[in-house]
N, C-alpha and C positions, 0 to 999 in steps of 0.2 A: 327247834324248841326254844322257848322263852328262857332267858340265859338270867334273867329275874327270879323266873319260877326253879330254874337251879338253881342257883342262889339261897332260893326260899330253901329246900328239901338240903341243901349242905348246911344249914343253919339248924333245921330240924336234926336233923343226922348226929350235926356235932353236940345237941343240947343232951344226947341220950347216954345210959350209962355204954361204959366200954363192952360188955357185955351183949345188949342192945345191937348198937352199935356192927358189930360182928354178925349177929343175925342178919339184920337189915342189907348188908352185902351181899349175904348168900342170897336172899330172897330178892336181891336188885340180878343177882348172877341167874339164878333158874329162873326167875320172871325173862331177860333180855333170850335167854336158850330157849323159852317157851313160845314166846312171843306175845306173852298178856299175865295181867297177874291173875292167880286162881285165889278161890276166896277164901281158903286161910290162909294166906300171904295176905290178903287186904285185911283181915280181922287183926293178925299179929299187927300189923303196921299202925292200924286204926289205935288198935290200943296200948304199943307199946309208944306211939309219939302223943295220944291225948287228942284224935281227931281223924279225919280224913284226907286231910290235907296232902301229907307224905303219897298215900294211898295212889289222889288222884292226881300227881303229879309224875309217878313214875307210869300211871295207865297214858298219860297226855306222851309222855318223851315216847312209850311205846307206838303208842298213835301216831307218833309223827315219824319212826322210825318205820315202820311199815310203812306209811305211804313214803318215804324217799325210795322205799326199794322196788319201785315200779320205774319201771325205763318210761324213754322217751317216744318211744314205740307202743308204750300201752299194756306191753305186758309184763309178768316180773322178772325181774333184773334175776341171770343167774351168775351163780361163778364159774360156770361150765360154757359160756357163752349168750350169744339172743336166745330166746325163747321160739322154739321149734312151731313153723308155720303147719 
């Protein structure tokens, strides 16, 4: 992930109220346990930061966090081991 584009969404993050702020956690916490965001996590986001931007920047770290979790063998990475031929 673009350590820029973090950058960007910890500057969005910190410009919100504390309240905000707290939401936007949880909805980073069940978005990462979901593995995508659903779309009132992207509407809260949309509207609680004044855009999209937050939105498609936590679906990108997602994006990229799934594809690391594919091995080098091609199939997905587990924590129980390779993935069963």
């Amino acid at each position: 992930m673009d350590r820029t584009l973090l950058a960007r969404a910890d500057e969005i993050v910190a410009s919100l109220s504390p309240g905000k702020r707290e939401t936007v956690r949880e909805i980073v916490i069940n978005s990462v346990h979901r593995g995508a965001v659903d779309p009132s996590a992207r509407r809260f986001l949309t509207a609680a930061s004044g855009g999209p931007e937050l939105a498609d920047i936590l679906t990108a770290a997602l994006d990229s966090s799934a594809a690391g979790a594919v091995s080098a063998e091609g199939g997905p990475r587990s924590e129980l081991g390779p993935a069963a031929s």
